[in-house]
DRENVO-176027 format. One record per residue (C-alpha): residue number from 0; x, y, z. Coordinates in nm, 4 decimals. Each point is the difference from the previous one (the first is absolute). Example, Ala and Ser with C-alpha at 12.3 -4.5 7.8 and 13.67 -1.06 7.14 Angstrom:
BEGIN
seq/c1/c2/c3
0/1.2300/-0.4500/0.7800
1/0.1370/0.3440/-0.0660
This chain:
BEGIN
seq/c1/c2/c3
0/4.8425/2.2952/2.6291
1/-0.2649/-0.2534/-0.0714
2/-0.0777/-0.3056/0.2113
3/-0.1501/-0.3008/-0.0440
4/-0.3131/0.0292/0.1947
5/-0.0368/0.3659/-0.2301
6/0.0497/-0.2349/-0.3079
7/-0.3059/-0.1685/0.1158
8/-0.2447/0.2322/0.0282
9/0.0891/0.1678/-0.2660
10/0.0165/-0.2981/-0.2480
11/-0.3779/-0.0950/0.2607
12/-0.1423/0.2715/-0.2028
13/0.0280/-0.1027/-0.3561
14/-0.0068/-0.3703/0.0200
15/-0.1617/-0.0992/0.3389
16/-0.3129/-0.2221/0.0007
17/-0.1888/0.3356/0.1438
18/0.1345/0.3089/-0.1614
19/0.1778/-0.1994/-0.3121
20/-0.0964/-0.0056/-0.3206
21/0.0561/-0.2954/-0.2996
22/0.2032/0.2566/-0.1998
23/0.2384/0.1146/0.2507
24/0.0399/-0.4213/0.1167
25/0.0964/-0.0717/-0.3781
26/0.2395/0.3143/-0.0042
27/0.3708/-0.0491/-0.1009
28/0.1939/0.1502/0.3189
29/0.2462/0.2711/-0.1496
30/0.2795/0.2213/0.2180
31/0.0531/0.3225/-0.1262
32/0.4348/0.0888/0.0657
33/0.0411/0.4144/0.0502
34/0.0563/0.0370/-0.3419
35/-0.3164/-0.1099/-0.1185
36/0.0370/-0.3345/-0.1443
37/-0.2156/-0.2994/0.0766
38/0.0904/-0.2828/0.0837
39/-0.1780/-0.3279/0.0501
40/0.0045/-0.1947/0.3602
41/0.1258/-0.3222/-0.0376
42/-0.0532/-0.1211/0.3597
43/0.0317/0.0897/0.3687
44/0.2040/-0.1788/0.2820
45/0.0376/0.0705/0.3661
46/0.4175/0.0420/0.0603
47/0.1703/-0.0276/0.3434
48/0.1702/0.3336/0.0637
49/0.3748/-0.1352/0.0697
50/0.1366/0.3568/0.1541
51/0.0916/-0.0597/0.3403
52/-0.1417/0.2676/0.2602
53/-0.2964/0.0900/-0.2831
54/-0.3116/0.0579/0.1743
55/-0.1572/-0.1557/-0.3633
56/0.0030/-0.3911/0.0156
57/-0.1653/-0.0501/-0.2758
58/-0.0802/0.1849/-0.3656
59/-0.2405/-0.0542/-0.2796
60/0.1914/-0.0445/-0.3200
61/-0.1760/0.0683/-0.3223
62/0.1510/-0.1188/-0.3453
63/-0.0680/0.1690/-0.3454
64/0.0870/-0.0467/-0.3330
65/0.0042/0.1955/-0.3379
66/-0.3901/0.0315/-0.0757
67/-0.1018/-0.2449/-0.2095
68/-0.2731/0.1748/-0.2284
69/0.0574/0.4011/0.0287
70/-0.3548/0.2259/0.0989
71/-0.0706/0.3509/-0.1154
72/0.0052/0.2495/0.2143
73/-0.1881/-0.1118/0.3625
74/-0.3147/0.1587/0.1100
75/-0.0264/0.0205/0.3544
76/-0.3864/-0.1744/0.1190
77/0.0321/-0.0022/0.3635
């Protein structure tokens, strides 16, 4: 499980103002499902968990869509 301050530093690495670079800021964002499709992110919101008794109050929601223009097969950089 992945959580928010994790997204962070791990998103801190390609596009923070030290680490970052111009590529990886211009980027499209992509989420790749089990079954190996890509899909592109089409934006992020912070949800209140509703389940009483959950020791989660909160979750980070992200929403995709069907990419738009399809890639060739990804090469891995970092």
């Amino acid at each position: 499980m992945l959580r928010g301050r994790d997204l962070i530093q791990i998103f801190d690495r390609f596009v923070g103002p030290k680490k970052g670079s111009g590529v990886a800021q211009d980027a499209r964002v992509q989420v790749r499902t089990p079954e190996g499709r890509h899909l592109d992110v089409m934006g992020v919101d912070l949800v209140e968990n509703k389940i009483i008794g959950s020791r989660e109050t909160h979750r980070i929601v992200i929403s995709t869509h069907e990419e738009v223009a399809k890639m060739g097969k990804p090469k891995l950089i970092v």
